[in-house]
DRENDO-1510 file (C-alpha; in Angstrom, 1 decimal, always signed):
<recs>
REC; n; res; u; v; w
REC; 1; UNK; -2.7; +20.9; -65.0 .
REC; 2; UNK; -2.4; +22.3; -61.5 .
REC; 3; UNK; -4.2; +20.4; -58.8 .
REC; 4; UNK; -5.9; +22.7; -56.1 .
REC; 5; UNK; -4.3; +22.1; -52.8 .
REC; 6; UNK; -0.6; +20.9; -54.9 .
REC; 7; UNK; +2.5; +22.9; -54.7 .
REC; 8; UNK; +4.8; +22.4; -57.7 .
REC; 9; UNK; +8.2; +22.5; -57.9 .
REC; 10; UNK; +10.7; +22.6; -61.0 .
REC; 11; UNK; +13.6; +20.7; -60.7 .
REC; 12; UNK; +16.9; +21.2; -63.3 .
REC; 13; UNK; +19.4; +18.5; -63.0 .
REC; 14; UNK; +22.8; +19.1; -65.7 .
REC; 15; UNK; +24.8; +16.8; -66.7 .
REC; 16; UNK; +27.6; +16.0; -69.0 .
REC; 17; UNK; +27.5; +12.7; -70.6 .
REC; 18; UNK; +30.4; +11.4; -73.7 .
REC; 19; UNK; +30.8; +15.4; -74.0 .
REC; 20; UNK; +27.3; +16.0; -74.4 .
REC; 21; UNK; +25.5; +18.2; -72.3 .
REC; 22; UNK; +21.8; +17.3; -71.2 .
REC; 23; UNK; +18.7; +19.5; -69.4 .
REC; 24; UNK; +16.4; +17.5; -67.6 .
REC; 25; UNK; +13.3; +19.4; -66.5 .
REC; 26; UNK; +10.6; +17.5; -64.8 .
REC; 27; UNK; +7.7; +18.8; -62.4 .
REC; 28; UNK; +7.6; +16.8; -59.4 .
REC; 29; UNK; +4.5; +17.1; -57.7 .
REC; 30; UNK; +3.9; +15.6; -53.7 .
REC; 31; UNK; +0.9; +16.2; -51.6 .
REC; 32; UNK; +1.6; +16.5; -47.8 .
REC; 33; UNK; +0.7; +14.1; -45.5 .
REC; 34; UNK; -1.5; +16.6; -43.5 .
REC; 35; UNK; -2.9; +14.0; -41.5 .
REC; 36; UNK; -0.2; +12.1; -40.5 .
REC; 37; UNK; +1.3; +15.5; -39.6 .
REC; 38; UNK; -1.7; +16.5; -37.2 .
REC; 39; UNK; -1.4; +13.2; -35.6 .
REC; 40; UNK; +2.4; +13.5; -34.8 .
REC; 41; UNK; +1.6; +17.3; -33.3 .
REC; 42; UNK; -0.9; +16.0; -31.1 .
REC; 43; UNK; +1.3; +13.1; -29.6 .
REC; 44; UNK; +4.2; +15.6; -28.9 .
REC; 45; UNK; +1.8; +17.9; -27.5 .
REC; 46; UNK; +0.3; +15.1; -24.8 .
REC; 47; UNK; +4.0; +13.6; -24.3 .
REC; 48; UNK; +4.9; +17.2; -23.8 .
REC; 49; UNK; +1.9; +17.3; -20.8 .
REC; 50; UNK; +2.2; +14.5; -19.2 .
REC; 51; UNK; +5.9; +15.2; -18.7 .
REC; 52; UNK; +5.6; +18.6; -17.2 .
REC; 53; UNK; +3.3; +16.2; -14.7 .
REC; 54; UNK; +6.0; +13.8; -13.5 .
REC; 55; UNK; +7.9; +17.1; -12.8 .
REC; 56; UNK; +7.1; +16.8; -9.2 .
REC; 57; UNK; +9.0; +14.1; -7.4 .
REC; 58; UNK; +7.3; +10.9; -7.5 .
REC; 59; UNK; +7.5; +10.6; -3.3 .
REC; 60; UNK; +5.4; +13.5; -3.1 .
REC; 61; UNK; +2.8; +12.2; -5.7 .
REC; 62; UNK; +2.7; +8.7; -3.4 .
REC; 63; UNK; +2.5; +10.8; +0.3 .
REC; 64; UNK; -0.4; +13.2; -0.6 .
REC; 65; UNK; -3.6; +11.3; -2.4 .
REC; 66; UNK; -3.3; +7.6; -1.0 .
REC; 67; UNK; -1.0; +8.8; +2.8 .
REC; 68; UNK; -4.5; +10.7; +3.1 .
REC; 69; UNK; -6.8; +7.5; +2.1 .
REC; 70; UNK; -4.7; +4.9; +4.2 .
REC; 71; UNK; -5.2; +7.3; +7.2 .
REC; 72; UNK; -8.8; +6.9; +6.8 .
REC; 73; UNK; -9.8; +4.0; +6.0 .
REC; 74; UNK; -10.8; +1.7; +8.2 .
REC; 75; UNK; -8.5; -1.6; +8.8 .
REC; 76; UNK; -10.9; -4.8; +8.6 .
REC; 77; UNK; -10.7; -7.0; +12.2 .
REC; 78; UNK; -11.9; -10.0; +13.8 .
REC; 79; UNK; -11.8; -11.5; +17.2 .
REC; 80; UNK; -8.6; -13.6; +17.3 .
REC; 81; UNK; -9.1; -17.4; +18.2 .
REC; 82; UNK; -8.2; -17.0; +21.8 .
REC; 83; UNK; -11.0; -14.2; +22.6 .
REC; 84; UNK; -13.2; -17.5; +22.2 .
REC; 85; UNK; -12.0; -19.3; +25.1 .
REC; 86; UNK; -10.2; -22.8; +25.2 .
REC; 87; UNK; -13.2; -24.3; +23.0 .
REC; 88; UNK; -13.3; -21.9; +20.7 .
REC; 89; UNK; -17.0; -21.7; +21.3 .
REC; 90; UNK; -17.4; -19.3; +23.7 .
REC; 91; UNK; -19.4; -16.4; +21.9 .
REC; 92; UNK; -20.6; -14.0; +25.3 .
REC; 93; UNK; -18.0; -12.7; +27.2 .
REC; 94; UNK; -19.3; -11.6; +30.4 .
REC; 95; UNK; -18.0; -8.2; +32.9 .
REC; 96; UNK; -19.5; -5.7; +35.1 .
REC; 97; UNK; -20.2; -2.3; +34.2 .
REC; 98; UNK; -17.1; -0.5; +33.6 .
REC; 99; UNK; -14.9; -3.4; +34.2 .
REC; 100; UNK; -11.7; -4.1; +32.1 .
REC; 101; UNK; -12.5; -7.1; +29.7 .
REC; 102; UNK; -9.8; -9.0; +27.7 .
REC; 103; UNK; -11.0; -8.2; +23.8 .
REC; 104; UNK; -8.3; -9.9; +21.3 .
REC; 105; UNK; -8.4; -8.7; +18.1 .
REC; 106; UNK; -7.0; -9.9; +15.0 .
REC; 107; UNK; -6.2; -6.1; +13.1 .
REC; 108; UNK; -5.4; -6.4; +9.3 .
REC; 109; UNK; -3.7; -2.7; +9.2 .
REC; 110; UNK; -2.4; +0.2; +11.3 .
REC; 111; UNK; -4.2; -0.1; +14.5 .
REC; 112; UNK; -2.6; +2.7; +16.7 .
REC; 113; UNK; -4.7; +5.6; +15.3 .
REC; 114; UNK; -8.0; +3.3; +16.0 .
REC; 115; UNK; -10.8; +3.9; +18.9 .
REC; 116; UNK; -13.5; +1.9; +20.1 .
REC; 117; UNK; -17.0; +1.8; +21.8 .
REC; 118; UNK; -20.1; -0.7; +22.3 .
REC; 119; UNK; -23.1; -1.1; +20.3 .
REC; 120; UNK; -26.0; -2.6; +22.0 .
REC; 121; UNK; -27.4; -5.8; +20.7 .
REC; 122; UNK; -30.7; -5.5; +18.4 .
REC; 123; UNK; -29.6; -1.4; +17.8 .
REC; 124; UNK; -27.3; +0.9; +16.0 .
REC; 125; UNK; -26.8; +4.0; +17.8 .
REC; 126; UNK; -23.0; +4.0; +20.3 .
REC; 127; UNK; -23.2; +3.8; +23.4 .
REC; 128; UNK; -21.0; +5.8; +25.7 .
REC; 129; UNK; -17.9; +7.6; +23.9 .
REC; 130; UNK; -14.9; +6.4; +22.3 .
REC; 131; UNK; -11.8; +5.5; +24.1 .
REC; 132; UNK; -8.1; +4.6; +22.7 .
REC; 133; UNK; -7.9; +1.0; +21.9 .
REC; 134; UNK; -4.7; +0.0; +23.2 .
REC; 135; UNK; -3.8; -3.9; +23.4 .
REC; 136; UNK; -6.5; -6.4; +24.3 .
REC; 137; UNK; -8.0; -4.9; +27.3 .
REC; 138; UNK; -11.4; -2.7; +26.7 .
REC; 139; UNK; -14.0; -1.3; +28.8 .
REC; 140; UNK; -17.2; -2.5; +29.2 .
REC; 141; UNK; -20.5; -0.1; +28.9 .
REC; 142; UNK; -21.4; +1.3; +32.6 .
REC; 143; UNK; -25.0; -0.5; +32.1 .
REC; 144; UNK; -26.5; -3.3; +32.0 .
REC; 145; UNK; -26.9; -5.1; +28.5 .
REC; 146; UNK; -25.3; -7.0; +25.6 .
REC; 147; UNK; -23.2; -5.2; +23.3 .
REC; 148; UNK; -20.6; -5.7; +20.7 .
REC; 149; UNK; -17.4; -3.8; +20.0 .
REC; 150; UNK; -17.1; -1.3; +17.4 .
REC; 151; UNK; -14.1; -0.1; +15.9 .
REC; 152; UNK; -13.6; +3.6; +15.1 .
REC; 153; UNK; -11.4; +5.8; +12.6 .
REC; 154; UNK; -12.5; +9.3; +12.2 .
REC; 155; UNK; -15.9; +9.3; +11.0 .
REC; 156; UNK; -15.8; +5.5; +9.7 .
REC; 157; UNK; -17.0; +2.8; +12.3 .
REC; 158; UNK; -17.3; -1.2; +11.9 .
REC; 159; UNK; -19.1; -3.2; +14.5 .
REC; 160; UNK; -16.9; -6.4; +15.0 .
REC; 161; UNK; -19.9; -9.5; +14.9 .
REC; 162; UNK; -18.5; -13.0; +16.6 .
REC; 163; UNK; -18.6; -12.1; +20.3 .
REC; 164; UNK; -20.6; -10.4; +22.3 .
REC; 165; UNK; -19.9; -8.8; +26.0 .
REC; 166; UNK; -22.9; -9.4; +28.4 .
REC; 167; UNK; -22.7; -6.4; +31.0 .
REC; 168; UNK; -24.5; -7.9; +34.6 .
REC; 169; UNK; -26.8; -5.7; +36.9 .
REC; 170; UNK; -24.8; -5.7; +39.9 .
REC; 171; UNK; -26.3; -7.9; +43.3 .
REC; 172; UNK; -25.8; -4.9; +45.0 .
REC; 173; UNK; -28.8; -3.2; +43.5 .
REC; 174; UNK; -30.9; -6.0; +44.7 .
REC; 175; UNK; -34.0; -5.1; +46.9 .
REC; 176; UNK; -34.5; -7.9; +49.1 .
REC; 177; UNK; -36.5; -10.5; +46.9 .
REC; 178; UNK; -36.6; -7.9; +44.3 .
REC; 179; UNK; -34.4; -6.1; +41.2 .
REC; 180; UNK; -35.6; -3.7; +39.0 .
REC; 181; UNK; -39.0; -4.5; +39.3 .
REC; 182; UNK; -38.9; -7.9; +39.2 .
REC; 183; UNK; -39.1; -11.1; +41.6 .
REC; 184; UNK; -36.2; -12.7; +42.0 .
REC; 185; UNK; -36.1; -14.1; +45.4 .
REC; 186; UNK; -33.3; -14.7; +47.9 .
REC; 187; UNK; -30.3; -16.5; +48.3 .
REC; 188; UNK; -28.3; -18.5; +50.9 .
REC; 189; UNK; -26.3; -16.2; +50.9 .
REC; 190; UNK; -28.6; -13.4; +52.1 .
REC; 191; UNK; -30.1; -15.6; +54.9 .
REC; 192; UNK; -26.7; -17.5; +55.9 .
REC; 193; UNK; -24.1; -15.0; +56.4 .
REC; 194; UNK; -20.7; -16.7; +55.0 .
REC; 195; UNK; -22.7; -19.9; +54.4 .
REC; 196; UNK; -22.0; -19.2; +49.9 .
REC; 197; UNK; -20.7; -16.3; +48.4 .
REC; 198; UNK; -24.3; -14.4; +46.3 .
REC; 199; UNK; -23.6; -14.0; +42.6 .
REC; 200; UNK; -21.9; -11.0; +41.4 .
REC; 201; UNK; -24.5; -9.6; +38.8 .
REC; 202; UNK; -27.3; -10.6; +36.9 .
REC; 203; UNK; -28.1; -10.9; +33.2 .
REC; 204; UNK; -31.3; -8.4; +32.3 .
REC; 205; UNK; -32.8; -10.0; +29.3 .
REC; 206; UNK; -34.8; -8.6; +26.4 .
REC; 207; UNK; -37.2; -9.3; +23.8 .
REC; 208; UNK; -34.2; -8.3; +21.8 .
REC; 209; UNK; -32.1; -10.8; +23.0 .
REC; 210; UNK; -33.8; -13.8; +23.3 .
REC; 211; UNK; -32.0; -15.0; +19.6 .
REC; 212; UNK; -28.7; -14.1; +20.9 .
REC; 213; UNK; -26.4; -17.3; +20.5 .
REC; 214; UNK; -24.6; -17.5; +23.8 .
REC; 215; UNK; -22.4; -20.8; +22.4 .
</recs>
């Protein structure tokens, strides 16, 4: 009986035995293992693939995708424990406009390729443009206001929260008892030549700024 899908073959074995001489004839029948077969294919043809992959060295796979993301992200940082004075609870640093202000960071990453510039209090827009952060000396904003330090790496930017840099109005723009509008009064200073030295700024305060913690 011939089984659709079964090749048959016809196997003659001879063989002498006590001087007689006997013809075996048997049909052996076997159906191939078609999917076991398949499956073997297929894993040589993916092994195949994925080694033509690795052909390239492996250096080269390692510099190009994640050289690229390292360069851009953005290292996570932190004040260090000195920027907060000799308490540690110091959270307002205060400067003039423009003045050089000791900023320490703690940088978990590559910092050289990093920039920086303020972000006003209460807002989210930058203020003024970015310069090279180098060590812990930064700029303050040219006016007047309370601002923390942002961080910069191409078009990523992280605003470091914990201290905050309180730029003064100068004394020099003072009007007799007035500033900006407002009534201040005089000091000794004004009336008494040499008598006290006036105050170098003043702090211009906000509706925004009124829930600033200053300590």
């Amino acid at each position: 009986m011939a089984w659709p899908g079964v090749r048959h073959y016809l196997v003659r074995m001879d063989s002498t035995l006590s001087g007689r001489q006997f013809t075996l004839t048997d049909e052996i029948s076997y159906r191939p293992k078609r999917p076991a077969l398949i499956v073997t294919l297929g894993l040589m043809v993916v092994a195949t693939v994925g080694s033509l992959q690795f052909r390239e060295p492996l250096t080269g796979f390692i510099s190009k995708p994640f050289a690229t993301f390292l360069s851009r992200s953005l290292p996570y940082a932190a004040p260090s424990a000195s920027a907060f004075g000799a308490s540690g609870g110091v959270l307002v640093k205060f400067a003039m406009p423009g003045q050089s202000v000791e900023y320490p960071l703690d940088v978990r990453g590559d910092p050289t390729a990093l920039t920086y510039s303020w972000v006003r209090v209460g807002d989210t827009a930058t203020v003024g443009g970015s310069r090279v952060l180098q060590g812990a000396q930064v700029q303050a904003p040219i006016k007047a206001g309370f601002y923390r330090l942002a961080l910069v790496s191409g078009s990523q930017r992280r605003v470091i929260e914990g201290l905050t840099v309180a730029v003064l109005v100068p004394f020099r723009q003072k009007e007799g008892a007035m500033l900006n509008g407002y009534r201040i009064g005089t000091y000794l200073a004004e009336r008494i030549a040499g008598k006290q030295d006036p105050p170098d700024g003043f702090l211009e305060i906000t509706e925004r700024d009124v829930d600033l913690p200053i300590s």
